[in-house]
N, C-alpha and C positions, 0 to 999 in steps of 0.2 A: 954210441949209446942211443937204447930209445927207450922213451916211455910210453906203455900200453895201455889204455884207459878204453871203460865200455864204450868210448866213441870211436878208438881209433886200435882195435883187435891185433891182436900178431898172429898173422898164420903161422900154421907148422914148417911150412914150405921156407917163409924165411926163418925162423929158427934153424933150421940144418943150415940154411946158407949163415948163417952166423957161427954157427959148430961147424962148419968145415973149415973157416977161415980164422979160427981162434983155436980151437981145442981141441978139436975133430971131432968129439963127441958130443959135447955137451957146451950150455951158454949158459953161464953165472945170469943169476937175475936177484931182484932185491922186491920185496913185497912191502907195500905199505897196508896193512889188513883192517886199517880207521879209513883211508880212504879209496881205497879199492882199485890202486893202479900199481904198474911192475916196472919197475927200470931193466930193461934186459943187456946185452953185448958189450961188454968192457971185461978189462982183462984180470983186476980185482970186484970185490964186493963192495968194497970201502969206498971206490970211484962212482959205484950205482946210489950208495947210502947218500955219498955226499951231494951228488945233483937231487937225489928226491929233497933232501934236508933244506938244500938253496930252493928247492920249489914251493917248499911251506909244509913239509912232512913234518912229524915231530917223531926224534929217532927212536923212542920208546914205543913205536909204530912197527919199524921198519924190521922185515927178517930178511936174513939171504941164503938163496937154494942154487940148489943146479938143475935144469934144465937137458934131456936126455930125448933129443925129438927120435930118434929113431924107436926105441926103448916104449912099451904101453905099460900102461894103467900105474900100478904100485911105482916101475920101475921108471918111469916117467919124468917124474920129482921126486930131489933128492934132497932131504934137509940138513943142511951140514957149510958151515959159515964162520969167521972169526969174526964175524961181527955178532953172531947169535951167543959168543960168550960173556953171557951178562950177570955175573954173580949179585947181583943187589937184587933182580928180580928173579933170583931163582932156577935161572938157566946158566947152567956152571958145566955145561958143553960147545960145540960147535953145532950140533942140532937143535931142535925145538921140544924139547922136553914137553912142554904143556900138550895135551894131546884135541884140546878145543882151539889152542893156537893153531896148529895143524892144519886141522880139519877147516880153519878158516884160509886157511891161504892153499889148501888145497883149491876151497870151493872159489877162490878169486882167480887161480889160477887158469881152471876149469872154464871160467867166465872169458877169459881174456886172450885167452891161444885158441884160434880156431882148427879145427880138426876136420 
C-alpha cells in the first residue's frame, strides 16, 4: 500500500504497475476528501480505510473508488466501495450518491495521479 499526498504524487505509470499485479485492470484506492491524500494498492478497501484511519483520518472522511489507468476521463474513476455504504449519512449504496462529494474527490484525485 501507498499513500499519495501533494508532496509525494502517484504517476499513472505506477498505477498500471499496481493493476497489472493485483487486478489487471484497476487499483482500489481510498480518498480522504478533509485532508486531501489517497491510500492506493491493497487488495480490499477496508485495508486502505484502516491505514488512513491509524494515520489520523477520521473515517466519516474517507471514500473508496477504483482506479482504471488505462480507461480516460469519466471512465477513469469508478465510485463504488463497501465501505461507501453508510446508511446514517445517507449513502445507502456502494457509490457516492452525494454529487459535490464526487466532484471533490474527483478534483483530489485529478491533483494527486500524474498524467
Amino acid at each position: 500500500m501507498r499513500i499519495a499526498d501533494p508532496q509525494t504524487q502517484i504517476h499513472l505509470d505506477e498505477l498500471r504497475e499496481m493493476a497489472a499485479a493485483m487486478f489487471g485492470d484497476m487499483v482500489k484506492a481510498v480518498v480522504d476528501i478533509e485532508r486531501e491524500i489517497m491510500a492506493v494498492d491493497a487488495e480490499l478497501h477496508a485495508d486502505e480505510e484502516a491505514l488512513l484511519i491509524e494515520r489520523g483520518s477520521d473515517p466519516y472522511d474517507l471514500w473508496g473508488i477504483n482506479l482504471y489507468p488505462e480507461m480516460k476521463d469519466a471512465d477513469f474513476l469508478e465510485f463504488s466501495s463497501m465501505i461507501n455504504l453508510r446508511p446514517s449519512r445517507g449513502n445507502r449504496s456502494r457509490g457516492v450518491e452525494n454529487p459535490a462529494t464526487r466532484d471533490r474527490i474527483r478534483n483530489i484525485v485529478n491533483r494527486l495521479v500524474i498524467r
